[in-house]
N, C-alpha and C positions, 0 to 999 in steps of 0.2 A: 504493500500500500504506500510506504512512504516513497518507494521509487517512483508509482505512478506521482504521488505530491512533486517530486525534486523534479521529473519530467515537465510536469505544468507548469511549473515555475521559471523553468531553461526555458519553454517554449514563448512564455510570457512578455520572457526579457529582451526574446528579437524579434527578428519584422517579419516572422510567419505568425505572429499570435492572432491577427484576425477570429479566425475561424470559434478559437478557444475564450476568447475576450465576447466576439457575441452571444456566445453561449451565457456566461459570465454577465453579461449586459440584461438580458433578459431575466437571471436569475435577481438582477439589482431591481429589474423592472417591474415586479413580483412583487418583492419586501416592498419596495418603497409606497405600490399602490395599496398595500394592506394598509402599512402604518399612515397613511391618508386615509386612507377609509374612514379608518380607527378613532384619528384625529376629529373628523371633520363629524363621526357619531357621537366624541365625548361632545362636543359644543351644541350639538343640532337639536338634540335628542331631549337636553333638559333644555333648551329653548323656547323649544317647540313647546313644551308642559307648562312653562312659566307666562310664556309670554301669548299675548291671547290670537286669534288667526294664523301668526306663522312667528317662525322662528328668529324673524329681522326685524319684528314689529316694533319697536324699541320707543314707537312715537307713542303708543298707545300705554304706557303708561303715564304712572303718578308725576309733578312737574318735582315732587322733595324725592323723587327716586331717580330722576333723569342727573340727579346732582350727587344725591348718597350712594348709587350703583358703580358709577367708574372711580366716585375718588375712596369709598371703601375697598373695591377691588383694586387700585392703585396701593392706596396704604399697605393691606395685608402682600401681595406682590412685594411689594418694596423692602418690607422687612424681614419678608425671607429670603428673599436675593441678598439681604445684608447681612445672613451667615451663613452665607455658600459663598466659597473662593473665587476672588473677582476676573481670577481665568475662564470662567464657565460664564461667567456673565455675558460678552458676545455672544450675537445670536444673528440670525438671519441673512438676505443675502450677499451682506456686506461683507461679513462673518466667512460664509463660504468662498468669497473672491480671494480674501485674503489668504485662508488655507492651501487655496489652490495657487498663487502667486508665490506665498515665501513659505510656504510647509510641505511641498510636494504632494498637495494634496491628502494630506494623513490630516483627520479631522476627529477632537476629544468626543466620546462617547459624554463627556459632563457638560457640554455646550447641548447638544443631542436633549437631553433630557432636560434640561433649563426651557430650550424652545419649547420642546413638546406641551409640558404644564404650564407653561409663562404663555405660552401663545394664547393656550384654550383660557386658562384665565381673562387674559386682555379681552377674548370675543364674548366669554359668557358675562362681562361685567359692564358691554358695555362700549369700548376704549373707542378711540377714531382711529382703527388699523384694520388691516387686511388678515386673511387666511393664507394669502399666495406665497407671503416669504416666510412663514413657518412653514409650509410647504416643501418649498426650495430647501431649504438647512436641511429637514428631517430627510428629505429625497439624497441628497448628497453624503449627507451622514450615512445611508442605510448602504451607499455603492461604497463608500472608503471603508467604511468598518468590516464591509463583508472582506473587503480587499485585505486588512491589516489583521485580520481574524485567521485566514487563511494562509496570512504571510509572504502576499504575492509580491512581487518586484515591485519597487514605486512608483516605476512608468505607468503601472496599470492603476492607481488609483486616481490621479487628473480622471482620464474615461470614463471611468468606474463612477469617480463622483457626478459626471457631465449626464453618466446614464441616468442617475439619483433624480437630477434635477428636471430633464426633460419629463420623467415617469411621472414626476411631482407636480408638475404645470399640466399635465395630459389628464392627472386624475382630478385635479380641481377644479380644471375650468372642461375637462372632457373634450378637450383641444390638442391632438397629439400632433399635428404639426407645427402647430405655433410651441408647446413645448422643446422641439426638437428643436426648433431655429431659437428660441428666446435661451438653450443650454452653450448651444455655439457660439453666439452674436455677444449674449452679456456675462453668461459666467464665464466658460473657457476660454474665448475670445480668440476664437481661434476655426479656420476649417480645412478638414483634412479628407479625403475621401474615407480613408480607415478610423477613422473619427466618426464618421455619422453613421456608418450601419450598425455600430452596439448601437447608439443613441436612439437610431428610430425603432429598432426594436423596441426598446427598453419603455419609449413612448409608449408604443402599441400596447405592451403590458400591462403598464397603468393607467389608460384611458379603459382597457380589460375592465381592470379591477375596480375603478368607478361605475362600471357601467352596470356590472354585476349587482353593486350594493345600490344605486340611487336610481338605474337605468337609464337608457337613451337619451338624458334632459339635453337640450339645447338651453343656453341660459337668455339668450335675447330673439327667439324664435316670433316674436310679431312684427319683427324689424323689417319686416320682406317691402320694402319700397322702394324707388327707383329715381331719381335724379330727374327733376322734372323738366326742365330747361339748360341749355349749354351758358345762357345768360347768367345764371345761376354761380358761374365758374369765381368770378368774381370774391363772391361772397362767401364762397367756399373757402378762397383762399383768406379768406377775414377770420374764416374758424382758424387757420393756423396761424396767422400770427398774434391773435386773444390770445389762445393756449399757447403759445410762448411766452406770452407774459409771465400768465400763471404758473407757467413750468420754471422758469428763471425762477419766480418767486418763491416757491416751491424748495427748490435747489439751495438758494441763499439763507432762507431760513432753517432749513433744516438742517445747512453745515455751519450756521450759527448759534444754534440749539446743539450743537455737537459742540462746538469750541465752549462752551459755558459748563456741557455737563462734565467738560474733562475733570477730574480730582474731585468731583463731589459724590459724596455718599448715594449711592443708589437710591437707597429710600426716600431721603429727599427729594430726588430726580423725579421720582415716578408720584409722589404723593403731588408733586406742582402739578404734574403735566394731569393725573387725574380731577382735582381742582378743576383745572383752567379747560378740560375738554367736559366735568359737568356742569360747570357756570353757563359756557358755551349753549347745550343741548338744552338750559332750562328757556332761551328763542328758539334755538334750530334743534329739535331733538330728532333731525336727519341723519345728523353726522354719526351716532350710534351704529356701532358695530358696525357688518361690513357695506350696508346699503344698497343690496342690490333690487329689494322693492323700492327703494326711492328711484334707481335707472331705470326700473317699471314700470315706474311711473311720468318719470320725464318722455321716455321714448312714447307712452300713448299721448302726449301733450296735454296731462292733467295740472301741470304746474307751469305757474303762470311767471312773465320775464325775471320779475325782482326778487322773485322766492328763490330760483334755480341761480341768478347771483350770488344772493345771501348765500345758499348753503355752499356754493361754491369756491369763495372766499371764507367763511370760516371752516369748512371740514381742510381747506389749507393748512391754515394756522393750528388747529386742535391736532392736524396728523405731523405735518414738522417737525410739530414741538416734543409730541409725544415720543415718535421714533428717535426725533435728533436726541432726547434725554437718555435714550436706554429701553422705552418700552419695545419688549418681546414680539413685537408684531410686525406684518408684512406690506408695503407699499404698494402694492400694485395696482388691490384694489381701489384702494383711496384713489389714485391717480386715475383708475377707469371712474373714478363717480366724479372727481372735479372736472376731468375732460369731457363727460356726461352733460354736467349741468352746464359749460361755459358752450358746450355743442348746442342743445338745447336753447339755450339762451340769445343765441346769436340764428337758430332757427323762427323763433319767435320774430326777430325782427323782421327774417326775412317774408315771413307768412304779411306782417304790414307794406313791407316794399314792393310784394312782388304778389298780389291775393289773387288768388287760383290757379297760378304757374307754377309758385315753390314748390319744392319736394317739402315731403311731409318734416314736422319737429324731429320725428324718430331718426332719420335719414342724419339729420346735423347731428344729436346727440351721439351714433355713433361714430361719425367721423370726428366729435371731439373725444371723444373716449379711445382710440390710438394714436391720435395728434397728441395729446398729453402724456400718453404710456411711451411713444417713442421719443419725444422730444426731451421728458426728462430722464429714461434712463440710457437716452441714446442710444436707442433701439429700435429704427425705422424698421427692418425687416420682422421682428417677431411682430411689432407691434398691429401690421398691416395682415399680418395672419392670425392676428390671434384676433381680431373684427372678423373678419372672415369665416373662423371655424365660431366664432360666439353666433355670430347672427344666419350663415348659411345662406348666406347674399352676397352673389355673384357680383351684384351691381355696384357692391360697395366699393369693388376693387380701383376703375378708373378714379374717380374723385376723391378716394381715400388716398393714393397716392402723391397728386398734390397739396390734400393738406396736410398730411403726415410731413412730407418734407418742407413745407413751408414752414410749419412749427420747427423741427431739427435745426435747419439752418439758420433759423430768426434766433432760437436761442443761444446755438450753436458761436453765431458770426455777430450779432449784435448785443447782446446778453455779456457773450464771454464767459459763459458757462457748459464746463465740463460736463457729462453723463454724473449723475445724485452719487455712485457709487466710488465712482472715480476720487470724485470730490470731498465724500466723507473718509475715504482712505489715505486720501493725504492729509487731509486734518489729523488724524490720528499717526500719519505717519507711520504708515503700513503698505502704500501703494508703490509699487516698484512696477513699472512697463517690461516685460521680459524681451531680451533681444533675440533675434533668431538664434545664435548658435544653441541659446539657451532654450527655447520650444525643440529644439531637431534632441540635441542630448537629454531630455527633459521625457521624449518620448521612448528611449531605450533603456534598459534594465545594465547592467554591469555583470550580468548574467549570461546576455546574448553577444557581450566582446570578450571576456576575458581568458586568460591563456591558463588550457587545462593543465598542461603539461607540464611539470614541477614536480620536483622532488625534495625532502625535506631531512636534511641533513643536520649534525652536529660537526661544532667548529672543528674538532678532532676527528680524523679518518684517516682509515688506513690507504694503503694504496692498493688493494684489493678493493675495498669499502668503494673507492674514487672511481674505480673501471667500471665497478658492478652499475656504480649510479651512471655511470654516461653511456652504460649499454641501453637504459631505458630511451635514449634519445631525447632529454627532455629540454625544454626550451629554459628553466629558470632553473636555479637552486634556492632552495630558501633557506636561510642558515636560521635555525631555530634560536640557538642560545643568544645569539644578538640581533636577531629581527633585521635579518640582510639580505637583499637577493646578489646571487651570483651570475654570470653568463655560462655556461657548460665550456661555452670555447676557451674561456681562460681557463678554467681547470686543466683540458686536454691537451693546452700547448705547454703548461706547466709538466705533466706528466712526463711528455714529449720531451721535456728540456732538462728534467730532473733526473736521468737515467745512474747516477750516482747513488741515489738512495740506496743504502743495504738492504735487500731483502723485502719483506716487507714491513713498511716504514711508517712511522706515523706522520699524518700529514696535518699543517695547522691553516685551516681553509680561510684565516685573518692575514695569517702571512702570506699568502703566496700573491706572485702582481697579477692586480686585478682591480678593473672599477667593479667596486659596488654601491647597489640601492638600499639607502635606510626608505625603509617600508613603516607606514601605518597602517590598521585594519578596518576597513570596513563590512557592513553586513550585505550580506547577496539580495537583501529586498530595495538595495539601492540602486540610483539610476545614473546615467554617466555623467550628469551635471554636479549632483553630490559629487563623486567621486573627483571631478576636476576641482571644485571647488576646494572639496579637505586637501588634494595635492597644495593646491597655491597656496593656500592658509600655513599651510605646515612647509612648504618650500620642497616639497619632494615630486619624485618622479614614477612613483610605483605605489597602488598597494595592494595590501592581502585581502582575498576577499573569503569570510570566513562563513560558515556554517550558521545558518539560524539552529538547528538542532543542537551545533556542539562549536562552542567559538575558538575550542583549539585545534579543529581541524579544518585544514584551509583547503576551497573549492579550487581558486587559479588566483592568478595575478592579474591585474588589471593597470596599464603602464599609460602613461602620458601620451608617447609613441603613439598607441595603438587609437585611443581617442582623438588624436589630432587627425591621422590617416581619416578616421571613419567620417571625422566633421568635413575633411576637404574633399570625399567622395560623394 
């Protein structure tokens, strides 16, 4: 058994894994859609019981509960977060970029379980946050951990986690292609042909596994209307640059709300931001949890211009604030319901400028609801497909395209504002842009270069001992008692030259001429970016790469040489 494990492993590390990695992909796509399920029935389930006609109705309560629900569920949040270790405290998809930027993708099982209760907290109480980037985390968590559970090279957990992510957008909004583009575009940032087939699989799996528990739902299925005029074009592109605004705004405040929460007590953090988001809700008590009967409601144009404003300008500020402090929750939604209302709202106009030409409210509300999802996470392509698989309207596609981009660029070029993600990782000072050599080494194992062939000697040998080892032909020596590599060929020429020796002689493999490598060790789940990195760090040219079962027996060598060849192939 364990040689079939060290086989999947070898296999993993070089550039036949495909085949084993999709297998691998699907099995990510699996977990991750259960642990969505899971997710989304602790929050629905007592929702549903509590709250009266459906589970979002948030408005139809009391106006001393729209104020006591998020900032008591803030309070108690806050001061359990404040005796769990503030390494677990990161959460979401900020959380995941980073892991996958400066950690190879290896992500804490204790962040894992902060999102999971801190999420469903935020939604059962209340908060102005999304389900989609607890989503995200738990989806990436369930691909890295299966990965680091298993012990598989580190190449394979970036993928592993990008499978997590796409299964997790597929099972929540039941959108498996916009999940597949939105794991590419914004977390891995990256496309590769051997890239996207775990990932769409792994999609397919978890839109499965939603579809099993909640069935077939389309979530904006009365959207079906069509673009009523080319005159129209104009006005269209007025939805995007509104929702540039908003997205700028958005952007700004929330990595301002980041710069404040730095060094302060979490419970603090979260007891303001629930304050200040049920103060909020005791006018707009839309902004409540994730809203998407309030987009129900805008797309049938039951709310009128300056309501869909208002909610749209404060579910801003209440979501900003909240997330930029630290709360547990995910953006995405929020930004489909702001994009919603300012679509909406600029549809209304258009119903006065243009009466019985316009296309319907619905028609603008959902081209502001990916105009604001891709504008501010800098995500025109998922954005544009994830309208597309929400509403099942072909039609959205032509005029969705100009305003989606018109928002991107406006914020983009005039704004001066990065993608929300981008921009909170620099703030914290975690965002690093990886350079190509480092995605090319980043995608291979040290597993699928390294040199088998070695032998493992002590500094004392005879010269019987010395013949036996270079009959094996082997490429390295590894002098164990000083953690040295040798070349074979300097032993052999020394033999060759040493013909004095009496008999059989003892040989001292420190003395004799010869360049050697001081070696350090690393473990065979690493990948060739590690490996170059600890060379430079430590100034050397080689190292050991040892056994995850047993760290004193070494698999091969892994040389400078050999990864510089592979980068300029």
């Amino acid at each position: 058994m364990s040689l079939h494990v060290e086989s999947m492993r070898d296999q993993l590390a070089g550039a036949d894994s495909l085949p084993l990695l999709t297998l691998l992909g699907l099995l990510t796509g699996l977990i991750a859609g259960a642990v969505i399920v899971l997710f989304r029935w602790i929050v629905e389930i007592p929702l549903a019981y509590f709250l009266p006609e459906s589970f979002e109705n948030f408005e139809a309560i009391s106006s001393i509960m729209h104020v006591a629900l998020p900032l008591t569920g803030a309070v108690v949040l806050g001061l359990i977060l404040q005796c769990v270790d503030k390494r677990h405290h990161a959460t979401s998809i900020g959380h995941v970029m980073d892991r996958l930027q400066n950690h190879q993708g290896r992500m804490p099982p204790g962040n894992m379980v902060t999102q999971f209760f801190g999420g469903a907290a935020c939604l059962l109480t209340g908060q102005s946050v999304g389900r989609e980037g607890p989503a995200v985390h738990m989806g990436a968590a369930s691909g890295s951990l299966l990965g680091q559970w298993l012990k598989l090279p580190a190449n394979t957990l970036r993928p592993l986690a990008g499978c997590g992510v796409a299964a997790a957008i597929a099972a929540c909004f039941n959108t498996p292609m916009a999940g597949v583009i939105f794991a590419m575009e914004v977390v891995i940032m990256e496309y590769t042909i051997a890239g996207f087939i775990p990932v769409i699989l792994a999609a397919v799996a978890g839109a499965t596994m939603t579809r099993l528990a909640f069935g077939p739902e389309i979530a904006f299925i009365n959207a079906q209307s069509v673009m009523g005029d080319l005159r129209e074009l104009p006005l269209m592109g007025l939805v995007g640059l509104v929702v540039a605004v908003f997205a700028a705004a958005y952007i700004r405040l929330h990595g301002a709300s980041c710069r404040w929460a730095l060094n302060r007590p979490i419970a603090l953090r979260l007891a303001l931001a629930g304050l200040f988001t049920g103060i909020c809700a005791l006018w707009i008590p839309q902004i409540m949890g994730v809203g998407y009967d309030t987009i129900s409601s805008a797309l049938a144009g039951d709310i009128g211009f300056a309501l869909l404003l208002a909610i749209a300008v404060t579910k801003l500020f209440a979501t900003s604030i909240s997330l930029g402090v630290g709360m547990p929750g995910g953006v995405v939604g929020p930004l489909l319901f702001i994009g919603a209302c300012v679509g909406g709202a600029v549809g209304s106009a258009a119903q006065i400028l243009m009466p019985g030409s316009a296309s319907a409210i619905g028609f603008y509300v959902i081209l502001g609801m990916g105009a604001m999802m891709g504008a501010t996470l800098n995500a025109p392509l998922a954005a544009m497909m994830a309208i597309l698989e929400l509403t099942y309207n072909p039609n959205i596609i032509f005029p969705s395209m100009l305003v989606v981009i018109a928002a991107c660029l406006t914020t983009r070029w005039v704004f001066r504002c990065d993608g929300l993600f981008q921009h909170v990782l620099r703030i914290q000072g975690k965002f690093r842009s990886a350079e190509a050599m480092e995605q090319l080494l980043s995608r291979t194992g040290v597993r699928g270069l390294m040199d088998r062939h070695l032998v493992v000697a002590q500094n004392q040998i005879s010269i019987t001992g010395a013949q036996q080892l270079l009959a094996h032909h082997p490429h390295w020596i590894l002098l164990r008692d000083t953690n040295q590599l040798l070349q074979p060929a300097d032993l052999h020429s020394y033999l060759q030259q040493a013909e004095d020796i009496a008999g059989d002689g003892i040989i001292n493999l420190q003395d004799i001429p010869a360049r050697r490598y001081d070696l350090a060790r690393i473990t065979a789940d690493a990948n060739l970016f590690e490996a170059l990195d600890l060379m430079n760090r430590q100034q050397i040219d080689a190292l050991w790469v040892e056994s995850l079962s047993d760290s004193h027996q070494p698999l091969g060598i892994i040389s400078r040489a050999k990864i510089d060849d592979y980068y300029r192939i």
